[in-house]
C-alpha positions as a printed Julia matrix, in Angstrom:
171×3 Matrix{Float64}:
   0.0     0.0     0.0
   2.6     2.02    1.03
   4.25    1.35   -2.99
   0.82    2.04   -4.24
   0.78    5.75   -2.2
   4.12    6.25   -3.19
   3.24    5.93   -6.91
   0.13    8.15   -6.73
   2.05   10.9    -5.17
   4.84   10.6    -7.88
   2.5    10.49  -10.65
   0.77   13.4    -8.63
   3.77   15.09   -8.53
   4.72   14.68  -12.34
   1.73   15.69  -13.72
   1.8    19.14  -11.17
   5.69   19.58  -12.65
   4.09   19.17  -16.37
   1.5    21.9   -15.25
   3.82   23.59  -13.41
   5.78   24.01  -16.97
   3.0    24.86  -19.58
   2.19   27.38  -16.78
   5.44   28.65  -17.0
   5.71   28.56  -20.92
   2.88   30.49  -21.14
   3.74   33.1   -18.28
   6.91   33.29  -20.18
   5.36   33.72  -23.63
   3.05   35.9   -22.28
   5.89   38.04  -20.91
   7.48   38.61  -23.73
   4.17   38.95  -25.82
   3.61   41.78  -23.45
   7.1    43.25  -23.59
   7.33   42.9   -27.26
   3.56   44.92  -27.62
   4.9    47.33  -25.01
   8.45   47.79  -26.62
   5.87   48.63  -30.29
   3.26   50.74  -28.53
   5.94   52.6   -27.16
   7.92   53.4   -30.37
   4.04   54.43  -32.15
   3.26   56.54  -29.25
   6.73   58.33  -29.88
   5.92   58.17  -33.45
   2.9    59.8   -32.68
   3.97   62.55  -31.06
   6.58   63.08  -33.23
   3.7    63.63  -36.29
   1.47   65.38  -33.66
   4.39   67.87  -32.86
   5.26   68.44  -36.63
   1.47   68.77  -37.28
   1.02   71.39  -34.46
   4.31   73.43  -36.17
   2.25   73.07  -39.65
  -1.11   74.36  -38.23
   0.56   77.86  -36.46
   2.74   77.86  -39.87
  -0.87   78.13  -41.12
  -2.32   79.77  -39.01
   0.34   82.87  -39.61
  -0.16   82.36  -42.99
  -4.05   82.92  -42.66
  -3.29   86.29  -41.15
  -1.37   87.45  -43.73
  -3.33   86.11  -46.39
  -6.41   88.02  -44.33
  -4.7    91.25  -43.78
  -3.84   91.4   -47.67
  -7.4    90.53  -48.4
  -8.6    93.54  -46.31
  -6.01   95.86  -48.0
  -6.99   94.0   -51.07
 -10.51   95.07  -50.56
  -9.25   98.61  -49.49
  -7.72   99.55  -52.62
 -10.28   97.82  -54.81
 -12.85  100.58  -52.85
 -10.65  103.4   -53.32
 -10.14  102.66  -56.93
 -13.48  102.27  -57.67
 -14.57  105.49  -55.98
 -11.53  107.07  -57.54
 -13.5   106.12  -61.04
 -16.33  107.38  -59.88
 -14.99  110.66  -59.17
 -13.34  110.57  -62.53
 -16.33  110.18  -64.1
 -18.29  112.64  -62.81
 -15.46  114.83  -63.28
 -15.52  113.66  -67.1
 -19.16  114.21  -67.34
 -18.64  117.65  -65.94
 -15.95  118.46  -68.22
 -18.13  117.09  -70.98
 -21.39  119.41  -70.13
 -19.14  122.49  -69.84
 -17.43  122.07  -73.78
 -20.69  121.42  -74.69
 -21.94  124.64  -73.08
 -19.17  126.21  -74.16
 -19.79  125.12  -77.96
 -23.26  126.15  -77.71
 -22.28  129.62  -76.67
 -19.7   130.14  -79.56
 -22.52  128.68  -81.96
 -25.05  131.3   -80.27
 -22.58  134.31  -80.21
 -22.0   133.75  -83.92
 -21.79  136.85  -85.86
 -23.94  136.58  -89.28
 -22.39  135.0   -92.39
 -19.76  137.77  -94.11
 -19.54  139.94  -91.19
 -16.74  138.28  -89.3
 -13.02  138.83  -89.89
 -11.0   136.03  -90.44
  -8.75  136.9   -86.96
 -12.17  137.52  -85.39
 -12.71  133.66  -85.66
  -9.02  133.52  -83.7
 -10.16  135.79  -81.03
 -13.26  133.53  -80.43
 -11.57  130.77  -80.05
  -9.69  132.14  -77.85
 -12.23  133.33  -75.76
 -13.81  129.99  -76.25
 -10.64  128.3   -74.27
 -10.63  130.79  -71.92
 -14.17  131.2   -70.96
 -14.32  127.08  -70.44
 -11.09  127.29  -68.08
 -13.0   129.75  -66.43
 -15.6   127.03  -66.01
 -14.02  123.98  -64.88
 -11.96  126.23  -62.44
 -15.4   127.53  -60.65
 -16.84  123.62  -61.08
 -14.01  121.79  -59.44
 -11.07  123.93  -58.46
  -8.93  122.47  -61.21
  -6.5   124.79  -63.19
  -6.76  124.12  -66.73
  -4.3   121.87  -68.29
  -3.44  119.63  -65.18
  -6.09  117.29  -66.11
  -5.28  114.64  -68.84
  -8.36  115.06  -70.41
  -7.82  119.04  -71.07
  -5.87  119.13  -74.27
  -9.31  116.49  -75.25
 -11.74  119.27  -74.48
  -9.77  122.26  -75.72
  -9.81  120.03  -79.17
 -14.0   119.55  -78.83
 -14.11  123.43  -77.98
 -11.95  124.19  -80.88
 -14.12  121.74  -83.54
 -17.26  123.09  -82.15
 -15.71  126.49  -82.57
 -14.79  126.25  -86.19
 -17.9   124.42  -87.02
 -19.84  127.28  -85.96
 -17.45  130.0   -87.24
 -16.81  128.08  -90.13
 -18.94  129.64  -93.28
 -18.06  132.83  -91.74
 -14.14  132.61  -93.26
């Protein structure tokens, strides 16, 4: 009995080492499962950061760009208003211009001396007092001395066609 007891606590005893051993295989396996994930979470996390760092430099690189893309926009939008009233003002200054040749046209055609009466240096002297009489003008409309503007040698030629179509059957 004492052989049979003996033999149930050895084969007992084996079958707890053979335990004992996958236990420790896998505790083992385990470990360096677990080390090995560790050891790769650990190199992604720094990867991560890495990327999350450079991505945080790219966004305020951004970022500054934005501003200065914004603040050109607004001085962008600035001049694009300035110019347009600027074209406004021209024009209304053109228009201006325009009415007062015209006027001054019609007052050369009005102050026309009948056909044969006029002196050919008579048609010179109205003219002149064409020119000078529209200076006159666009100096009381809008303060502008006469022959600053680009557009006054334009109107001087008007006056002067209007002039010599008016004066013209008196030569």
């Amino acid at each position: 009995m004492l052989e049979g007891l003996t033999a149930k606590i050895a084969a007992e005893a084996e079958a707890e080492m053979t335990t004992y051993r996958e236990f420790e295989r896998w505790c083992t396996g385990t470990a360096e499962e677990k080390t090995s994930a560790i050891t790769a979470n650990n190199n992604t996390k720094q990867e991560l950061e890495t990327n999350i760092e450079s991505l945080s430099l790219a966004i305020d690189e951004i970022a500054g760009s934005m501003e200065g893309i914004d603040q050109a926009f607004v001085a962008d939008s600035k001049s694009i208003r300035e110019g347009v009233e600027l074209r406004v003002e021209e024009k209304v200054a053109y228009a201006s211009r325009w009415a007062s040749s015209c006027a001054c046209a019609l007052r050369a055609i009005k102050q026309r001396p009948p056909a044969g009466s006029a002196p050919p240096w008579s048609l010179t002297l109205m003219v002149k007092n064409t020119l000078i009489s529209s200076a006159k003008l666009r100096r009381e409309s809008n303060g502008e001395v006469l022959g600053k503007s680009p557009f006054s040698l334009a109107f001087r030629m008007v006056e002067l066609i209007f002039t010599v179509l008016a004066y013209g059957p008196n030569l």
